[in-house]
N, CA, C and O atoms as a CHARMM CRD file, in Angstrom:
* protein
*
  252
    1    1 UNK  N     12.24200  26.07900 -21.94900 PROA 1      0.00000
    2    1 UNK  CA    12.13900  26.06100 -20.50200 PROA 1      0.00000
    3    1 UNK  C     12.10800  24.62500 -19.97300 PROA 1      0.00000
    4    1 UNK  O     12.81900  24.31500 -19.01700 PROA 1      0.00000
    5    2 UNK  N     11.22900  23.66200 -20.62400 PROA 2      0.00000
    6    2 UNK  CA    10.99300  22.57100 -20.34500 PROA 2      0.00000
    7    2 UNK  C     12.52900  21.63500 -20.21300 PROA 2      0.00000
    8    2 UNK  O     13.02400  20.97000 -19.30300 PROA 2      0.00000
    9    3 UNK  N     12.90800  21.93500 -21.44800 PROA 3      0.00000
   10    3 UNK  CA    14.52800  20.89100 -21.46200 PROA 3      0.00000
   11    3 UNK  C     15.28900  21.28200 -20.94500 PROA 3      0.00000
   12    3 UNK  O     16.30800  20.59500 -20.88200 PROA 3      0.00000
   13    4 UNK  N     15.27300  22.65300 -20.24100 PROA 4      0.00000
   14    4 UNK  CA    16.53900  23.36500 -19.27300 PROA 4      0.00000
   15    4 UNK  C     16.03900  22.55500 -17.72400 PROA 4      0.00000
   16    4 UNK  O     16.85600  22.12600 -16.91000 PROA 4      0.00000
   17    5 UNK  N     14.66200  22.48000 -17.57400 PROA 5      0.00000
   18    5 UNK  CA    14.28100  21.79400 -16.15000 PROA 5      0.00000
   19    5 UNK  C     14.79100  20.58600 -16.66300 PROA 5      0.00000
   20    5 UNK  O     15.76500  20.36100 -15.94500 PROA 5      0.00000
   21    6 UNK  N     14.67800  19.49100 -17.65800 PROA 6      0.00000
   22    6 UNK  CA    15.19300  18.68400 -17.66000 PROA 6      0.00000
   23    6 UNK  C     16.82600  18.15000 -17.60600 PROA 6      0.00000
   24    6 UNK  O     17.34400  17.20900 -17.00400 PROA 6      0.00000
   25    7 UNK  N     17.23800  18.91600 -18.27400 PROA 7      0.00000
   26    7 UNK  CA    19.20200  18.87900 -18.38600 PROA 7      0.00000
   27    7 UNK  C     19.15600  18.61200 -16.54800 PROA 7      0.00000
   28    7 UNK  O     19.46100  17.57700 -15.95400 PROA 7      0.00000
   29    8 UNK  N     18.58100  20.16000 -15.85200 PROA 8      0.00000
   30    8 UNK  CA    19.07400  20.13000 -14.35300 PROA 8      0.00000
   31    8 UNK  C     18.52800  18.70700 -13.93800 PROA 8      0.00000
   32    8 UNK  O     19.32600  17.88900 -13.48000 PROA 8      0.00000
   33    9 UNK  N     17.55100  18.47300 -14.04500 PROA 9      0.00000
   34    9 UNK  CA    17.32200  16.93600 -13.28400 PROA 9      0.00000
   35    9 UNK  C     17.86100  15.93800 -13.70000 PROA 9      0.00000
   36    9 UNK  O     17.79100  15.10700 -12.79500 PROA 9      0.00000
   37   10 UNK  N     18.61700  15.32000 -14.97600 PROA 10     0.00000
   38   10 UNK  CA    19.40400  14.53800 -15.50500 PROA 10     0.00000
   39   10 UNK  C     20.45100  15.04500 -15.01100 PROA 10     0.00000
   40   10 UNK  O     21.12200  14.01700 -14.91600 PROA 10     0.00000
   41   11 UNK  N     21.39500  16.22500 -14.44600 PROA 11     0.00000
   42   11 UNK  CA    22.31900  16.32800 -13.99400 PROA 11     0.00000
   43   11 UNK  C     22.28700  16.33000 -12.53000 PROA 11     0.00000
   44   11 UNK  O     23.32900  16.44300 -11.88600 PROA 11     0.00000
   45   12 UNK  N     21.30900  16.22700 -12.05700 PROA 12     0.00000
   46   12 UNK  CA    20.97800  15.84200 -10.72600 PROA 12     0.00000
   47   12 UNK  C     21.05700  14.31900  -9.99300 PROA 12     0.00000
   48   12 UNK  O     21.64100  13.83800  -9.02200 PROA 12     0.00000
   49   13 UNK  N     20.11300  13.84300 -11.04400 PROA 13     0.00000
   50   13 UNK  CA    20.03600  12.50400 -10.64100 PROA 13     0.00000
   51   13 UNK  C     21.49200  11.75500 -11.17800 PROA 13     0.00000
   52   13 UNK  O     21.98500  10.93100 -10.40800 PROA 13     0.00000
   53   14 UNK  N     22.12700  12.00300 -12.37200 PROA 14     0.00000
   54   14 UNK  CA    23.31400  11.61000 -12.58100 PROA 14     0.00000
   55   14 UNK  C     24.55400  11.55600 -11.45600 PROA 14     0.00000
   56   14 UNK  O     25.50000  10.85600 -11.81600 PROA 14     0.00000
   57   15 UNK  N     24.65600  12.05700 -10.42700 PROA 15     0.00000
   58   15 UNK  CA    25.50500  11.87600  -9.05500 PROA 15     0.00000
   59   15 UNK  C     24.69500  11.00500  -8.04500 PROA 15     0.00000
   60   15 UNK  O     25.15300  10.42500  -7.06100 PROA 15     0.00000
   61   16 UNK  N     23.45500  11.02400  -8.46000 PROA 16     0.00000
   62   16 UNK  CA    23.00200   9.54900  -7.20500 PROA 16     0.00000
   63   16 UNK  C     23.44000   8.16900  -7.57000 PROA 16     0.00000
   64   16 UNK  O     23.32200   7.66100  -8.68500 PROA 16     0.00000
   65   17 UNK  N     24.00100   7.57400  -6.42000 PROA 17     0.00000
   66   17 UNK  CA    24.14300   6.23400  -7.06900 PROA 17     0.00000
   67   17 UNK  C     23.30900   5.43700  -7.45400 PROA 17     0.00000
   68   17 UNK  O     22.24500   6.03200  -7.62600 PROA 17     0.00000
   69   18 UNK  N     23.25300   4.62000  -7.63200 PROA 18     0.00000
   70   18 UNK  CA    22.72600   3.46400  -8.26900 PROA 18     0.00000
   71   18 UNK  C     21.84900   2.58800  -7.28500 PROA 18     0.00000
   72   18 UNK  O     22.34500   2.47400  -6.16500 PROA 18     0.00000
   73   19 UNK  N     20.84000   2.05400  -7.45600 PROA 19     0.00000
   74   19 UNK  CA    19.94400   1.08900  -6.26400 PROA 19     0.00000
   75   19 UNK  C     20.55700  -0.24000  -7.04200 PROA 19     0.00000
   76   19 UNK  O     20.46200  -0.47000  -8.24700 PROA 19     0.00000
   77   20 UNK  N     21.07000  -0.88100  -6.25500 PROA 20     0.00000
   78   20 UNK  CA    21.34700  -2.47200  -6.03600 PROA 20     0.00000
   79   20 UNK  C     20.59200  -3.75700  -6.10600 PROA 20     0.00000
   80   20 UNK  O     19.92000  -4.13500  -5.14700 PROA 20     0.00000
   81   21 UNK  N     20.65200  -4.20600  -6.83500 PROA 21     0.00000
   82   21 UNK  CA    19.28700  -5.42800  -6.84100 PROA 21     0.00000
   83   21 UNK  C     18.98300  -5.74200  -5.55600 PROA 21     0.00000
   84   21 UNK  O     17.80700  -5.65600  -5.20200 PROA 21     0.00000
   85   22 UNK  N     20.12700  -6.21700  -4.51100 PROA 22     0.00000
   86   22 UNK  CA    19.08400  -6.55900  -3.23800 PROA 22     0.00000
   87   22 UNK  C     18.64600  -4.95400  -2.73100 PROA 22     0.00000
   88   22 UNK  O     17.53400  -5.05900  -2.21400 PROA 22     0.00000
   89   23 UNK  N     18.89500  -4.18000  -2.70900 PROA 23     0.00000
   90   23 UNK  CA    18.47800  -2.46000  -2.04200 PROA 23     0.00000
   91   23 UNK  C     16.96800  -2.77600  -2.36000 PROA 23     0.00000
   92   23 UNK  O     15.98800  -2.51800  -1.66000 PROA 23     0.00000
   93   24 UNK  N     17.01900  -3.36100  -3.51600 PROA 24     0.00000
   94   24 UNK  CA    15.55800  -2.59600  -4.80500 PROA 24     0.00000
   95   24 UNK  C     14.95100  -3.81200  -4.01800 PROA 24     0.00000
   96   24 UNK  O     13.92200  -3.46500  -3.43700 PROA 24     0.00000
   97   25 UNK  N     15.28500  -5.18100  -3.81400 PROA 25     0.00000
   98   25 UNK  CA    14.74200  -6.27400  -3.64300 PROA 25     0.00000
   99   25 UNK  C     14.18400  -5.89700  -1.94300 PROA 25     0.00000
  100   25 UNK  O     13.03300  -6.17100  -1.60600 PROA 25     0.00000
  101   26 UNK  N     15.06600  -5.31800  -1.09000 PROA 26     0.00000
  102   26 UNK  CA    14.61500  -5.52700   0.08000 PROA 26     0.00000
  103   26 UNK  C     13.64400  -4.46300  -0.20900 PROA 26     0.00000
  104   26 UNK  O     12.52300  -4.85800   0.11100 PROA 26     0.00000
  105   27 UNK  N     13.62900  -3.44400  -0.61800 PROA 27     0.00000
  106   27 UNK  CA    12.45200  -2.23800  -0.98000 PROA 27     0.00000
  107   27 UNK  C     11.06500  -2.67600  -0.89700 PROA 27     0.00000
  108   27 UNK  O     10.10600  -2.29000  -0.23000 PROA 27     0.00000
  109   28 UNK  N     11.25000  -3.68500  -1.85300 PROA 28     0.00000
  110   28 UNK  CA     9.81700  -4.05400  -2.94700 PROA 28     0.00000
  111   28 UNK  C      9.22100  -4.94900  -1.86200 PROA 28     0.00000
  112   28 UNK  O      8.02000  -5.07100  -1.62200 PROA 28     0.00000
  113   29 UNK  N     10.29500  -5.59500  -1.20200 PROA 29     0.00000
  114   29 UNK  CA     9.38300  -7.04300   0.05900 PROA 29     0.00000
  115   29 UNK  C      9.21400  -5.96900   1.22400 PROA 29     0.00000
  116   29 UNK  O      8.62400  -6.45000   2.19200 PROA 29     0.00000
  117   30 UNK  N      9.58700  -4.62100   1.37800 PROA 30     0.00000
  118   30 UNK  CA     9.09900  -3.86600   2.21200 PROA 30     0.00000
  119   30 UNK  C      7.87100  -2.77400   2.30100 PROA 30     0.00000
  120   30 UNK  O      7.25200  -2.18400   3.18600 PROA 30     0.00000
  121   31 UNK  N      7.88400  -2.87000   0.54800 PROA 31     0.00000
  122   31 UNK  CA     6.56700  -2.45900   0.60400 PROA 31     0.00000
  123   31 UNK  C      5.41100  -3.39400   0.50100 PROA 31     0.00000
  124   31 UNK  O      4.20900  -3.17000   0.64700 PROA 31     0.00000
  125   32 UNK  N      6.15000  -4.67000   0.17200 PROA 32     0.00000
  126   32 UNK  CA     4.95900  -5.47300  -0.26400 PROA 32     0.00000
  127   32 UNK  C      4.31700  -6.12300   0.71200 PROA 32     0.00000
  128   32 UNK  O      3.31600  -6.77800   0.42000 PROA 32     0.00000
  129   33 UNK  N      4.81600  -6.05100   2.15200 PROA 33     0.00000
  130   33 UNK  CA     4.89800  -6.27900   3.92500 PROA 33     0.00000
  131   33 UNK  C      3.82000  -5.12500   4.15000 PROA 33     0.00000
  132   33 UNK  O      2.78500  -5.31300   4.79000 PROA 33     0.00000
  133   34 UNK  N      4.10400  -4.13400   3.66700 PROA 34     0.00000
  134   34 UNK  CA     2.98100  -3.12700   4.40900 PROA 34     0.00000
  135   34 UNK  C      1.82300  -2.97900   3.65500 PROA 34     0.00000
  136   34 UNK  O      0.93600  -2.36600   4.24900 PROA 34     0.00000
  137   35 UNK  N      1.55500  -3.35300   2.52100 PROA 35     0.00000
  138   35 UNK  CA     0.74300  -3.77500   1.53900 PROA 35     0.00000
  139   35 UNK  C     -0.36700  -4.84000   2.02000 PROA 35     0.00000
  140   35 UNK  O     -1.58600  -4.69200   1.93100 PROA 35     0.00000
  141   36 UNK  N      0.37100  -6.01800   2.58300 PROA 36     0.00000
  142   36 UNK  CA     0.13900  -7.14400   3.12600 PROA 36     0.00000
  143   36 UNK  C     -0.83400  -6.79800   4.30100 PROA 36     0.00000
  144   36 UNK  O     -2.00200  -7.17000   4.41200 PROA 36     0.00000
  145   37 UNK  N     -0.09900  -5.99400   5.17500 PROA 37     0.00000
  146   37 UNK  CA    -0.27700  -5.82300   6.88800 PROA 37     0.00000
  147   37 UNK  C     -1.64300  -4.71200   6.32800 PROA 37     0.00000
  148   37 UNK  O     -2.61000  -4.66300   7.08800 PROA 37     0.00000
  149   38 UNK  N     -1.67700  -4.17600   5.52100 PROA 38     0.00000
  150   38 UNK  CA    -2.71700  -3.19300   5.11100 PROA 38     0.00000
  151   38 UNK  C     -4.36900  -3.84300   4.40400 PROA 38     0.00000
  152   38 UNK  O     -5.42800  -3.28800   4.69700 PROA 38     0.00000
  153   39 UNK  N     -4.31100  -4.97000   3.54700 PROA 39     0.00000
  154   39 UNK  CA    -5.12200  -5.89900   3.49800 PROA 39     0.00000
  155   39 UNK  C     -5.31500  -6.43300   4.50100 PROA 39     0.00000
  156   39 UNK  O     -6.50300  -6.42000   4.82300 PROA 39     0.00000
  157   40 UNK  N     -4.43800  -7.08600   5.40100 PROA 40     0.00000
  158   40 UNK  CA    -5.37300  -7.76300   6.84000 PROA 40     0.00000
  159   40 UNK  C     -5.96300  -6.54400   7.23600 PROA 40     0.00000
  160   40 UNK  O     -6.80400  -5.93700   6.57200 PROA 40     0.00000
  161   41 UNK  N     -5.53500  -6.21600   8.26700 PROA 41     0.00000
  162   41 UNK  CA    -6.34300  -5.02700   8.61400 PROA 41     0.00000
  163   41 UNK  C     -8.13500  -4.75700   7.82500 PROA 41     0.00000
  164   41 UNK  O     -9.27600  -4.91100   8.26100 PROA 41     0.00000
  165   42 UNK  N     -7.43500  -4.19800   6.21800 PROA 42     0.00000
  166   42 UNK  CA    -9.13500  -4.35000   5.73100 PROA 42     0.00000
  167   42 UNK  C    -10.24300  -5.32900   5.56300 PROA 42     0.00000
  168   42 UNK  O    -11.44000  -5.04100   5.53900 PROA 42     0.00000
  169   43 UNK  N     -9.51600  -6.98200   5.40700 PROA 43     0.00000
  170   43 UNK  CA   -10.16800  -8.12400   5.40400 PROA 43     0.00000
  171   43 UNK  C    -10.71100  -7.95700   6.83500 PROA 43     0.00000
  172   43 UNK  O    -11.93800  -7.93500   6.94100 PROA 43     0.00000
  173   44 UNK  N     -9.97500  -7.83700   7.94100 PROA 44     0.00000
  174   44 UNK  CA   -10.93700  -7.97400   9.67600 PROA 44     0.00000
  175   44 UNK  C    -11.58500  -6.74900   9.73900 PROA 44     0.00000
  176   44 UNK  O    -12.36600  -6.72200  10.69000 PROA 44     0.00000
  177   45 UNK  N    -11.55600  -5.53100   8.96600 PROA 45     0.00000
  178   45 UNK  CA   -12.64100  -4.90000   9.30700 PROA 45     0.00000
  179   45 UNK  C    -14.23900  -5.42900   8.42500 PROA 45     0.00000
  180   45 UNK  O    -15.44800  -5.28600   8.61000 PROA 45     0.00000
  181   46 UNK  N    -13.43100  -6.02300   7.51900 PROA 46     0.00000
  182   46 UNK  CA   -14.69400  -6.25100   6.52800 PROA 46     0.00000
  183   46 UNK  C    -15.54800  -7.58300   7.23500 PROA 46     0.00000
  184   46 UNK  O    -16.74300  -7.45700   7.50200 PROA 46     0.00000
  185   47 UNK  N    -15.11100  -8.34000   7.39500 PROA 47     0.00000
  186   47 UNK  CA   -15.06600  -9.27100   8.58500 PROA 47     0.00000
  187   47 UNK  C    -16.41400  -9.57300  10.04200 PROA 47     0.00000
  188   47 UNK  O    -17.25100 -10.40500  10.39200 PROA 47     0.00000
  189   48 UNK  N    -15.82100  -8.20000  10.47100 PROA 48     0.00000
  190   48 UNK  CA   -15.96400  -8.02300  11.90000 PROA 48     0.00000
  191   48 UNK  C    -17.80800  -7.18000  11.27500 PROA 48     0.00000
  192   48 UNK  O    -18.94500  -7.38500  11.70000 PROA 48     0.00000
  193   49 UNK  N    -17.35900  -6.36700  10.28700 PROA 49     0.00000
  194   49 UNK  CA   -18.48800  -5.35000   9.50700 PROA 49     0.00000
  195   49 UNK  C    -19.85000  -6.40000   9.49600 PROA 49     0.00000
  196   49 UNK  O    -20.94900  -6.30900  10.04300 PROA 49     0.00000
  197   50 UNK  N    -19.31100  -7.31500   8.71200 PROA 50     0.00000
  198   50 UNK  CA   -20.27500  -8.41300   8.30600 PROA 50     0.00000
  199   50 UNK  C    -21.14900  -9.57900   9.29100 PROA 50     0.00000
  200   50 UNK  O    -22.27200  -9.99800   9.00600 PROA 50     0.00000
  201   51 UNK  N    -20.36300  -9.97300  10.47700 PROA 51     0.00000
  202   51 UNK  CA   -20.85700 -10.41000  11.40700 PROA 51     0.00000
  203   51 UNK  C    -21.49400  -9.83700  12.17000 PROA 51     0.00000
  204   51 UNK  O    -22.23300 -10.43400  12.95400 PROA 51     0.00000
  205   52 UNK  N    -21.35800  -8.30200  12.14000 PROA 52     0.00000
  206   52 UNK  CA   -22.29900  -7.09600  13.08400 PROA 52     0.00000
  207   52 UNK  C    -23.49300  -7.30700  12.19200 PROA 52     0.00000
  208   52 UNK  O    -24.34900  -8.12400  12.53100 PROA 52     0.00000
  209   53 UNK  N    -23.58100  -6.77300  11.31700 PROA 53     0.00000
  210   53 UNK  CA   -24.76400  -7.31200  10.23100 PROA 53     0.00000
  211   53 UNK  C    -25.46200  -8.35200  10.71400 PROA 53     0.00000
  212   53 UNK  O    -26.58500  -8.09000  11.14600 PROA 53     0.00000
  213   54 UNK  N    -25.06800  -9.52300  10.75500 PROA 54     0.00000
  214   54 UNK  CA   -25.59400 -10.85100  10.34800 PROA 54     0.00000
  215   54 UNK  C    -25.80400 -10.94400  11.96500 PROA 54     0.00000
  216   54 UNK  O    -26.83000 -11.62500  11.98700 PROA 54     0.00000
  217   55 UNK  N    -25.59400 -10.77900  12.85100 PROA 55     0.00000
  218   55 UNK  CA   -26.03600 -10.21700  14.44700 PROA 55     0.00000
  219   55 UNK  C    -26.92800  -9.82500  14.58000 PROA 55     0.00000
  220   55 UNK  O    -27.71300 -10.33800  15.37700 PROA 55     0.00000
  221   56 UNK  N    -27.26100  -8.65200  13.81600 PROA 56     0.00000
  222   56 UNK  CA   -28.32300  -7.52800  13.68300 PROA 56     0.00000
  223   56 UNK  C    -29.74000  -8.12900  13.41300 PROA 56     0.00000
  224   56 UNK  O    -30.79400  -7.97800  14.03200 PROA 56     0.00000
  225   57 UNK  N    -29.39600  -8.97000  12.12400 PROA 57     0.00000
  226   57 UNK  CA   -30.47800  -9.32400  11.55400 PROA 57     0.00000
  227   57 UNK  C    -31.07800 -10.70400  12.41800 PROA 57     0.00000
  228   57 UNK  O    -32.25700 -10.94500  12.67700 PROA 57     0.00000
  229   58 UNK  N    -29.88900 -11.50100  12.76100 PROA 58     0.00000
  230   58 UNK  CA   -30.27400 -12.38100  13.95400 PROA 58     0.00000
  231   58 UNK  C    -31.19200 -11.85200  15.05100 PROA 58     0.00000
  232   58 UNK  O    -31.78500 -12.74400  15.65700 PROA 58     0.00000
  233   59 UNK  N    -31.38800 -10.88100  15.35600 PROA 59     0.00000
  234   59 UNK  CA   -31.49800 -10.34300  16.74300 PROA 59     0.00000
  235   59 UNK  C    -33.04800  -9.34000  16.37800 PROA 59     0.00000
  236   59 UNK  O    -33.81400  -8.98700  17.27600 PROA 59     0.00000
  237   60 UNK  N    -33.28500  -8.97900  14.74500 PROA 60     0.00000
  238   60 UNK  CA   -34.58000  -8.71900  14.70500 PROA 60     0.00000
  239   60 UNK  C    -35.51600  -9.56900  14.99400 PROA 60     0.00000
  240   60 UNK  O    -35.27800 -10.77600  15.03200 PROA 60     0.00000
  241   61 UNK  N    -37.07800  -8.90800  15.31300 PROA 61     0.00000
  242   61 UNK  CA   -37.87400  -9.99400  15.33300 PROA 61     0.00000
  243   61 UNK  C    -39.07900  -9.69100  14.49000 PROA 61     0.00000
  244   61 UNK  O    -39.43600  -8.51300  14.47700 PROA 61     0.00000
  245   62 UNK  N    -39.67200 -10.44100  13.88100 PROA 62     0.00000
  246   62 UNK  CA   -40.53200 -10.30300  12.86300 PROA 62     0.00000
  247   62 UNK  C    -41.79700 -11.18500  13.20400 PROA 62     0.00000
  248   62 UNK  O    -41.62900 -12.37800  13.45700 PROA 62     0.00000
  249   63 UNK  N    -43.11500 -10.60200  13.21900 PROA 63     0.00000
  250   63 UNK  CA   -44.48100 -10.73500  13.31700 PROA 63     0.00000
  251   63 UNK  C    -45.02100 -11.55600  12.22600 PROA 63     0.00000
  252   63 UNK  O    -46.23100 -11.77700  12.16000 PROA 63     0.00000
């Protein structure tokens, strides 16, 4: 059963063409852009997290 699902998907993927070094290249700097844009994002929440904190504790008052 297993190598009959396989034959069909080797005969499947065998009519797709081929990815192109720049295709693959612009791919990889397009994921690696949203990758990017996805770390900022978490660095300014972590950021913004930490100065609320350090606010907080500024703003207690202790006896």
């Amino acid at each position: 059963m297993d190598r009959v699902r396989a034959a069909k998907k080797a005969a499947q993927n065998k009519s797709k063409p081929k990815e192109s070094n720049t295709g693959l290249a612009k791919r990889k700097e397009a994921d690696a852009e949203i990758l990017r844009a996805k770390q900022k994002k978490n660095d300014d929440l972590k950021a913004t997290a930490e100065a609320e904190a350090r606010g907080a504790k500024g703003s207690q008052t202790t006896k």
